[in-house]
N, C-alpha and C positions, 0 to 999 in steps of 0.2 A: 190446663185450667186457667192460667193467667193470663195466657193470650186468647183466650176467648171470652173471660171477663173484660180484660185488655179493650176490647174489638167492642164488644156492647158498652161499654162506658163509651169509648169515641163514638159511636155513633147516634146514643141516646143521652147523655148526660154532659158532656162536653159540649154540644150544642146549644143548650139550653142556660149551660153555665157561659158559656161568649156573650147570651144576648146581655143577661145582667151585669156581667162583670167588666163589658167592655164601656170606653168611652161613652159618653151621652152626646159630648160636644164632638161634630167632625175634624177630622186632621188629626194629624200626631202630638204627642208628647216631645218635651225637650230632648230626651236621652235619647227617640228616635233620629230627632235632627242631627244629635251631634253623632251618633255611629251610623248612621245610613252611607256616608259618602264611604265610611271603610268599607262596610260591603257593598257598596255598587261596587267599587273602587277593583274588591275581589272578583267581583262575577264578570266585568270587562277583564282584568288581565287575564283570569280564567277560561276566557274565552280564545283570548286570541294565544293563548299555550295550544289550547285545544285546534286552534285552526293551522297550527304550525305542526302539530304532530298528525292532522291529518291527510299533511302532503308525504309523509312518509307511515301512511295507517297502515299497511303493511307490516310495520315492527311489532302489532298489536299480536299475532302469531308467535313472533319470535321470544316475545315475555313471557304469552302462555305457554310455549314449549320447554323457554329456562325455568318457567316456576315449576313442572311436572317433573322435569328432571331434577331439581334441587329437589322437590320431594322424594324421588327414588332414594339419590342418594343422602340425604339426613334419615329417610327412615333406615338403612344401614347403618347407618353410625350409630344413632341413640341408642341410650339401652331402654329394655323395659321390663317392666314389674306389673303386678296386681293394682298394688297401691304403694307410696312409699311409706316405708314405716316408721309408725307417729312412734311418739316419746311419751309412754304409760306409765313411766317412773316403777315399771318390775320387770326383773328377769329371773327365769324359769334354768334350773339348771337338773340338766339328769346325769344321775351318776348310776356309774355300768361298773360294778366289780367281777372279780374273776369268778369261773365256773364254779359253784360247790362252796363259795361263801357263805360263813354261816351268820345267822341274823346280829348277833352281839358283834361279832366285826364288822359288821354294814353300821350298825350304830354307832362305833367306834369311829370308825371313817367318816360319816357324816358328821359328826359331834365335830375332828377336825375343820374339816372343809367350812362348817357354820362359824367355825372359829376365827379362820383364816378372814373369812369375809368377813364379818365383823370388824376387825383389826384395821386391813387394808384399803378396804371404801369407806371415806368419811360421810358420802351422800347417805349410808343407809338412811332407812325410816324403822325397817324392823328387819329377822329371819327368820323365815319360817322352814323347817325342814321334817321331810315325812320319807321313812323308811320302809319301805313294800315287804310286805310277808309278814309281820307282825300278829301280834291281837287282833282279828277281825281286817285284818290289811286285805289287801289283792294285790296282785302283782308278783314278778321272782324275787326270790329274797335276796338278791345281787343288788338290787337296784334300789333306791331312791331318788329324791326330788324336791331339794333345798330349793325355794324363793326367796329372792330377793327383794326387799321393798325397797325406794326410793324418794327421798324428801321429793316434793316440788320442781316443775323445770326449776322456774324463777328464781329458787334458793340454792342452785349451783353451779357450777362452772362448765363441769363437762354432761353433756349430752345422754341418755341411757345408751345410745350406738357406741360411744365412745367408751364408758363402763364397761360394756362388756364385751367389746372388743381387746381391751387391756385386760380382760378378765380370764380371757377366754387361753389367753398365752399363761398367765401367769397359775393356772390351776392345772396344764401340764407338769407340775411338777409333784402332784400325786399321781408314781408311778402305778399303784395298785387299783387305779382305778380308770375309767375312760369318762371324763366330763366333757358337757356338753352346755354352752350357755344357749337358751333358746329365746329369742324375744317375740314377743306374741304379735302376729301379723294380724294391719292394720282392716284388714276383709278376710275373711276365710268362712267358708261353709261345714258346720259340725264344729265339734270341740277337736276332734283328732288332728283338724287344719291348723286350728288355732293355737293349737301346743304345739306343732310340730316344727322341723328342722324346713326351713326353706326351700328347697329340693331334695325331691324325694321322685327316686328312680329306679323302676321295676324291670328285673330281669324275668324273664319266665318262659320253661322250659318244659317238657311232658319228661324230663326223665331227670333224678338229682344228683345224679353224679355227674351230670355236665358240667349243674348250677356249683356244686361242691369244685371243682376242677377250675370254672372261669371266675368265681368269688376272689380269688386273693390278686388274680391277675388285674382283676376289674378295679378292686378296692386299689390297688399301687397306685396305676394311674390316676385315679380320682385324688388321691391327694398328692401327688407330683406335680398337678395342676393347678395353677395359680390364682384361678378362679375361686379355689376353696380353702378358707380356712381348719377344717377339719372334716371327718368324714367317717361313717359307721354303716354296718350293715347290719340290720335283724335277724337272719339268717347265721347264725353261728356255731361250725361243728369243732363245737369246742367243749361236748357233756361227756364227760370220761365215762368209759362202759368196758364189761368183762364180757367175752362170747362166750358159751360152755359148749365144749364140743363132745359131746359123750360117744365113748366107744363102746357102741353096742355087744359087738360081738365078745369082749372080753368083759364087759357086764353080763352076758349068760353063761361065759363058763366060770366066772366067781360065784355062782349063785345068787345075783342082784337081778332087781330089775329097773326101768329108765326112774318109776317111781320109786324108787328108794332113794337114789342120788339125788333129786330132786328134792325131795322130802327133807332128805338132811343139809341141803344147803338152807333152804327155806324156815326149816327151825333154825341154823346158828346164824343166820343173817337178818331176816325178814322182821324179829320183834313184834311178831302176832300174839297178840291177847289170845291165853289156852284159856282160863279158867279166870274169875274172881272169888276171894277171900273176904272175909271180915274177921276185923280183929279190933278191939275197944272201942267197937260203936262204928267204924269208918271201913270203906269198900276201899279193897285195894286190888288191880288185876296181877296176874300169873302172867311175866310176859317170856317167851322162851327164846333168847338170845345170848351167846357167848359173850366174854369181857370184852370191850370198849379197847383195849391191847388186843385183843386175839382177833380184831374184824376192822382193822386201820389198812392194810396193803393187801391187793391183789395176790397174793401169795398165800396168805393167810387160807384161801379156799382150797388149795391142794394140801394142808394139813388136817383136813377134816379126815372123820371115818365113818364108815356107812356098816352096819351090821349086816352081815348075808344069812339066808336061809339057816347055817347052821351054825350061826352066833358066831360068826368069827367075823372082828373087826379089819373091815377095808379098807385099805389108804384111800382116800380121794384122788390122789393124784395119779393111779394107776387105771383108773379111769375116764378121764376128764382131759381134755386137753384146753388149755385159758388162751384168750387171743384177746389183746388189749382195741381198741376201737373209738375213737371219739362219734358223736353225731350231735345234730342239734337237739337244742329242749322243746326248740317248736316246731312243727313242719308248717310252712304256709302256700297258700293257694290264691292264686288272683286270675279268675277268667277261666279259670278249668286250668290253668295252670299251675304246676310248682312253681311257686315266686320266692325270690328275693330283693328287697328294698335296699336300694343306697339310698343314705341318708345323708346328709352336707350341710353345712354352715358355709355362708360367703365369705370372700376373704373381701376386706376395705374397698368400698369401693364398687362392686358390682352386683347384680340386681340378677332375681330369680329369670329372666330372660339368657342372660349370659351362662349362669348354670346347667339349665336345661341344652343348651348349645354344644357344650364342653361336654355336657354326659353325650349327647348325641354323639358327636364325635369320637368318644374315645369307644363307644357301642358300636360304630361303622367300624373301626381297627382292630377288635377284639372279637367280635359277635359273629358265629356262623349263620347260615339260614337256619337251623334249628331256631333257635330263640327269638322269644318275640321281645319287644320291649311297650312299658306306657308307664303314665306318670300318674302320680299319686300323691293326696294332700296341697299342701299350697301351692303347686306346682301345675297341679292337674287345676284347680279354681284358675289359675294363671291361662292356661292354655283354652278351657272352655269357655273364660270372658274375652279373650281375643277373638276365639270365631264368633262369638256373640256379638261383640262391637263392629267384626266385619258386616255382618249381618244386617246391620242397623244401618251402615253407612250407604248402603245398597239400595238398600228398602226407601230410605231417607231420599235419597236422590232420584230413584221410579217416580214415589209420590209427587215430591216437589214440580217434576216435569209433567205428570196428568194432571197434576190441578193446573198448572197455569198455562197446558194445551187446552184446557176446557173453558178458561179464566179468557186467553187471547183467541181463541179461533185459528191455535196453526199449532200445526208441529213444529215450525222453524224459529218461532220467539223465545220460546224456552230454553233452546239450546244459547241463545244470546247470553241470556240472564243467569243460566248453568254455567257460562263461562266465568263466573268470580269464585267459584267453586276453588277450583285448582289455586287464583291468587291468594283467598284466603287462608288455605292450605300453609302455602308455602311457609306464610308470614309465621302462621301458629307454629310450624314445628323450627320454623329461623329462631323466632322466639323461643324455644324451650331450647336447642342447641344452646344460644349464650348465654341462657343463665343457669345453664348446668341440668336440666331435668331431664327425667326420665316418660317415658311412653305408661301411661300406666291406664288405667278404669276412668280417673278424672279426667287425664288432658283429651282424652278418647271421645267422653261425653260433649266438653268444651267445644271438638271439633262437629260434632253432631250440631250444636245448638250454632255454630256459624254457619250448617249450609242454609237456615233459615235465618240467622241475621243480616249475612250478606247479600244472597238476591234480593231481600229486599231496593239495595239502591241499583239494581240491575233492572229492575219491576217501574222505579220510581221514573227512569229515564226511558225506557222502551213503552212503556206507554203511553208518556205523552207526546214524546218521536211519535206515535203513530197518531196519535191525534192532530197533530201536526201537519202529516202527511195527506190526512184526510182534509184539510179547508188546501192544501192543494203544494204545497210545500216537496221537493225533493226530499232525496233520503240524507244528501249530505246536510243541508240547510236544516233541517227535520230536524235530526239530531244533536245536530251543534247546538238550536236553541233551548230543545229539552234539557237538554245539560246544565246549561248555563242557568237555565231558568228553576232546575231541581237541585242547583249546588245548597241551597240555604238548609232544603229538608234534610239532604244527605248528611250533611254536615251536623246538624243540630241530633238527627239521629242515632249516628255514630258515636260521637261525642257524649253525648249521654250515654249511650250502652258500654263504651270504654270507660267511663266515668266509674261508673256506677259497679264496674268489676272491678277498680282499681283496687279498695281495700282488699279484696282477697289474695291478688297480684303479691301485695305486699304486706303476706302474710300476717295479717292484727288479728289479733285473738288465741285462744288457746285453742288445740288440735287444729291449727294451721297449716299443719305441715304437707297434709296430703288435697288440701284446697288449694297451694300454692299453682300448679300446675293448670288447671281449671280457669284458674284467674288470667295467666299468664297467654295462656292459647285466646280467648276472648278478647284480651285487648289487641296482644301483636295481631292476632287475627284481623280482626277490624280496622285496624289502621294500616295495616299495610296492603289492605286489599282496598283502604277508601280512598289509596292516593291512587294506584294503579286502575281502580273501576272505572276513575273520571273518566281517563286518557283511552283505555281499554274496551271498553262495552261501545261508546260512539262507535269507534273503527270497525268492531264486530258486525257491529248492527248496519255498517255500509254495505256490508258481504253479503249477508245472510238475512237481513230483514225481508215480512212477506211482504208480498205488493196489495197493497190495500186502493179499492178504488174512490177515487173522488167522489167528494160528496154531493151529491145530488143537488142542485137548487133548481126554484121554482122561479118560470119566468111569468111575468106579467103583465099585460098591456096595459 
C-alpha cells in the first residue's frame, strides 16, 4: 500500500509541487555552486573505475559466484529461530511433582519455591502461583505454575534471558520436584505455543510399548546434549497400579464367584457412597471403605475376606494373585498415532533451529522404521514459517522477472537486473553473521523487501543503457554512460532507504529486540549490493543485454 501511494504521489503530486516550489529565477543556488564540482568530481572518477573494471568485466561472474557461495555457506553457520525472544519482564515456571502427590504437598512446595524466588531475584515486580487440582482447578494435582513478574527492562541490570537462565540451575535443587522456567516466545500461534518449552518433539508409534522402551533411551541423550538445558517428556509410566489376577478355577471350588472378589475389593477400597443419613438438620453419606491404615500398601488387598455360598470367610489372598505395574495417567495420540512429546529448554546460547537439529539427530541413531517423528508448538510455528518464507522468496522473484519482462520487452533484461539479487543477499546475511544474529521471521522479511529495493538500481541503469543504444550508441559506451549518468539517483535512493532503517538497525525503542535483525539485513543489504551493482550490472549487461534496433529517423529534402 505505500508504494503505490508512493508511485501516485510522484507521479501526480510531486509534479505540481516542483512547479511552485521551485526557483522562479534561472540558474542555481549558492550551495549548488559550491557542491556541484564534488559531485561532477564523483561521477568522472566513477567513471573511469568503471572503464578500468571493464577491461577485466569478466570478474563481474566471479563476484557473483563468491557472493552465492558465501551465501551457501553463512546460511550453515547462522542459527535460526521464529523470532528472537524479547524481554516481557515474566517467566512462567511449571512445577512437575511426583506420581500420587497429594494437593496439600503440592502447596506446600509451591509456597517454597514462591519463596525462594522471592528471596533470590531482586528484579521481582510480584509472584504469582497457582496450583492444579484444587477448588474448581484443572489440571493433575502434581502440578503447578508459579509466575514470575519482572520490574522494567530499564530498571535493571540483568536481562529476563539472563534471570532465568540463572534460575533455571538454581531451582534444581528442589529434588522433589521437576521445574521448568519457560519464557513466553516472541510469535507463537495458540496459547499452547506460547506457554510452551521451545522444542517440542514428537515421537509416534502404532504400538506403546515400543514408545515405553525408546522414552528413557530417547530422554538420556536429549539431555546429554549440549544444546539443552533441560528436558521432559509427557508421556510418563510412572502411575503405580495393582493387576488382579483371579484364579477362577479355585474360586468355584471355594464356592465364590468372580463377582464376589470383586465386590469386596470395591467395597474396602473404592469409598462408594451406599446410602445418606440426616442427623440434626444436616445430610451426611454412608461411605463403605476400611481404615485409612488398612488401605496404604498393596498388601493390604490379600488381607481381605470374601464370604462364600455357605458363610465361610475367604482369604483373599488364596484367590487373587497381585502383579505391581506402573503406566501412564495420560495416553496421547498425535496423527492416528501413540505419541509422545520431548519437551527442552535451550541451553545459553542457541535457538529453536539448533534444537530441532539435535533432536533430528539423536531420532536418526535411536529411531527404527517403525516410528514416525514431527514437531509440535513453537517448534512446529518455526518450521512451517520457514517453508512459508521459502515460498515468498520464490514467488517474489517469478513476479519481479514477469513484470519487468513485460515492463522491457525481453526475456534477457531481467535477468540483468535479477543479478543484484544474490549481491544483496550476500551483504544481509555478512551483516547478520557479525553482529551476532540469528535467521529468524524478521531478517527473513528484510530479505524479501531487498529483492524489490535492489533492482531497483539495476532498473535505473538498464534502462537508460537501452535508451542509449537506441539514438545509436554501443553496448559498452551505452552502459558506461547510463551509469555514470544514474550514479546521483542511485545513490540518493540507497541512502535514504539505509538511512531511514538505521534506527531500527540500532535497536531504539522498547521491543527492539526482534526488529534489530530486520533493520540490520536492510541496511547491510543495500550498501553492499550499492557498491558492487555499480561495477557489476554494467559488465552484466555487456553479455547479455537484448539487441535493440536503431532508431528510426526521418530524412528530408
Amino acid at each position: 500500500a505505500a508504494v503505490l501511494i508512493s508511485a501516485f504521489v510522484s507521479l501526480t503530486i510531486t509534479p505540481v509541487l516542483n512547479v511552485y516550489l521551485n526557483r522562479k529565477k534561472p540558474g542555481h543556488g549558492k550551495f549548488y555552486d559550491r557542491t556541484e564540482p564534488f559531485f561532477k568530481g564523483m561521477e568522472n572518477g566513477y567513471k573511469r573505475m568503471l572503464l578500468g573494471f571493464m577491461k577485466i568485466r569478466w570478474a563481474a561472474w566471479v563476484i557473483i559466484g563468491i557472493c552465492i557461495v558465501t551465501i551457501y555457506l553463512i546460511l550453515n553457520t547462522l542459527q535460526s529461530e521464529i523470532a528472537p525472544l524479547e524481554d516481557r519482564s515474566s517467566i512462567r515456571f511449571t512445577v512437575t511433582g511426583a506420581e500420587g502427590t497429594s494437593f496439600s504437598s503440592m502447596l506446600t512446595l509451591t509456597d517454597k519455591i514462591a519463596d525462594y524466588l522471592n528471596d533470590s531475584v531482586p528484579e521481582r515486580d510480584f509472584i504469582f502461583a497457582r496450583v492444579s487440582g484444587g477448588f474448581g482447578g484443572g489440571g493433575a494435582v502434581n502440578s503447578a505454575q508459579p509466575r514470575l513478574g519482572l520490574v522494567e527492562p530499564n530498571l535493571r541490570n540483568r536481562s529476563q534471558m539472563q534471570i532465568a537462565t540463572d534460575l533455571q540451575k538454581k531451582l534444581n535443587r528442589f529434588n522433589d520436584a521437576r521445574i521448568f522456567a519457560v519464557q513466553e516466545q516472541t510469535i507463537s500461534v495458540g496459547l499452547a505455543s506460547r506457554g510452551s518449552l521451545p522444542v517440542q518433539f514428537v515421537l509416534q508409534n502404532l504400538e506403546l510399548a515400543k514408545l515405553k522402551e525408546i522414552i528413557p533411551k530417547f530422554l538420556e541423550e536429549v539431555r546429554k546434549d549440549k544444546t539443552f538445558s533441560n528436558a521432559d517428556v509427557n508421556l510418563k509410566f510412572n502411575k503405580p497400579e495393582i493387576q488382579l489376577s483371579i484364579d477362577r478355577t479355585k474360586v468355584k471350588d471355594l464356592g465364590l464367584s468372580s463377582q464376589d472378589v470383586v465386590s469386596a475389593i470395591q467395597s474396602a477400597f473404592s469409598g462408594g457412597r451406599l446410602a445418606y443419613f440426616i442427623m440434626k438438620g444436616y445430610q451426611y453419606p454412608v461411605i463403605a471403605q476400611v481404615d485409612r491404615e488398612d488401605r496404604n500398601q498393596p498388601n493390604d488387598i490379600s488381607r481381605l475376606y470374601v464370604r462364600n455360598k455357605n458363610g465361610d470367610n475367604i482369604p483373599l489372598s488364596s484367590v487373587v494373585h497381585l502383579e505391581s505395574s506402573s503406566n501412564p495417567t495420560t495416553l496421547y495420540n498425535f496423527n492416528r498415532y501413540k505419541a509422545a512429546t520431548i519437551s527442552a529448554s535451550l541451553a545459553d546460547g542457541k535457538t529453536v533451529g539448533d534444537g530441532i537439529k539435535a533432536m533430528e539427530a539423536i531420532g536418526k541413531r535411536l529411531l527404527d522404521e517403525s516410528f514416525q517423528t514431527a514437531l509440535n508448538g513453537a517448534s512446529r510455528d518455526y518450521a512451517e514459517s520457514s517453508s512459508n518464507i521459502a515460498f515468498a522468496f520464490g514467488l517474489a522473484l517469478i513476479l519481479i522477472y514477469l513484470v519487468l519482462s513485460a515492463q522491457f520487452e525481453s526475456f534477457k533484461d531481467p535477468i540483468i537486473i535479477i543479478c543484484t539479487v544474490p549481491l544483496a543477499f550476500c551483504g544481509a546475511l555478512l551483516s547478520l553473521y557479525l553482529f551476532n544474529q540469528t535467521i529468524n521471521i524478521f531478517s527473513e522479511i528484510g530479505m524479501i523487501m531487498l529483492i524489490g529495493l535492489v533492482t531497483k538500481n539495476g532498473i535505473l541503469i538498464v534502462e537508460f543503457a537501452n535508451q542509449k543504444k537506441e539514438i545509436g550508441l554501443n553496448k559498452m559506451n551505452a552502459v558506461v554512460e547510463a551509469a555514470q549518468q544514474r550514479l546521483r539517483p542511485i545513490l540518493m535512493t540507497s541512502l535514504a532507504t539505509s538511512l531511514g532503517a538505521l534506527p531500527i538497525a540500532l535497536s531504539l525503542g522498547a521491543g527492539s529486540t526482534s526488529r534489530i535483525p530486520l533493520g540490520i539485513v536492510i541496511v547491510g543489504g543495500i550498501l553492499f549490493s550499492l557498491i558492487l551493482t555499480l561495477f557489476v550490472i554494467p559488465a552484466v549487461y555487456t553479455y547479455i543485454s537484448s539487441k535493440h534496433n536503431l532508431k528510426k529517423m526521418d530524412v528530408t529534402e
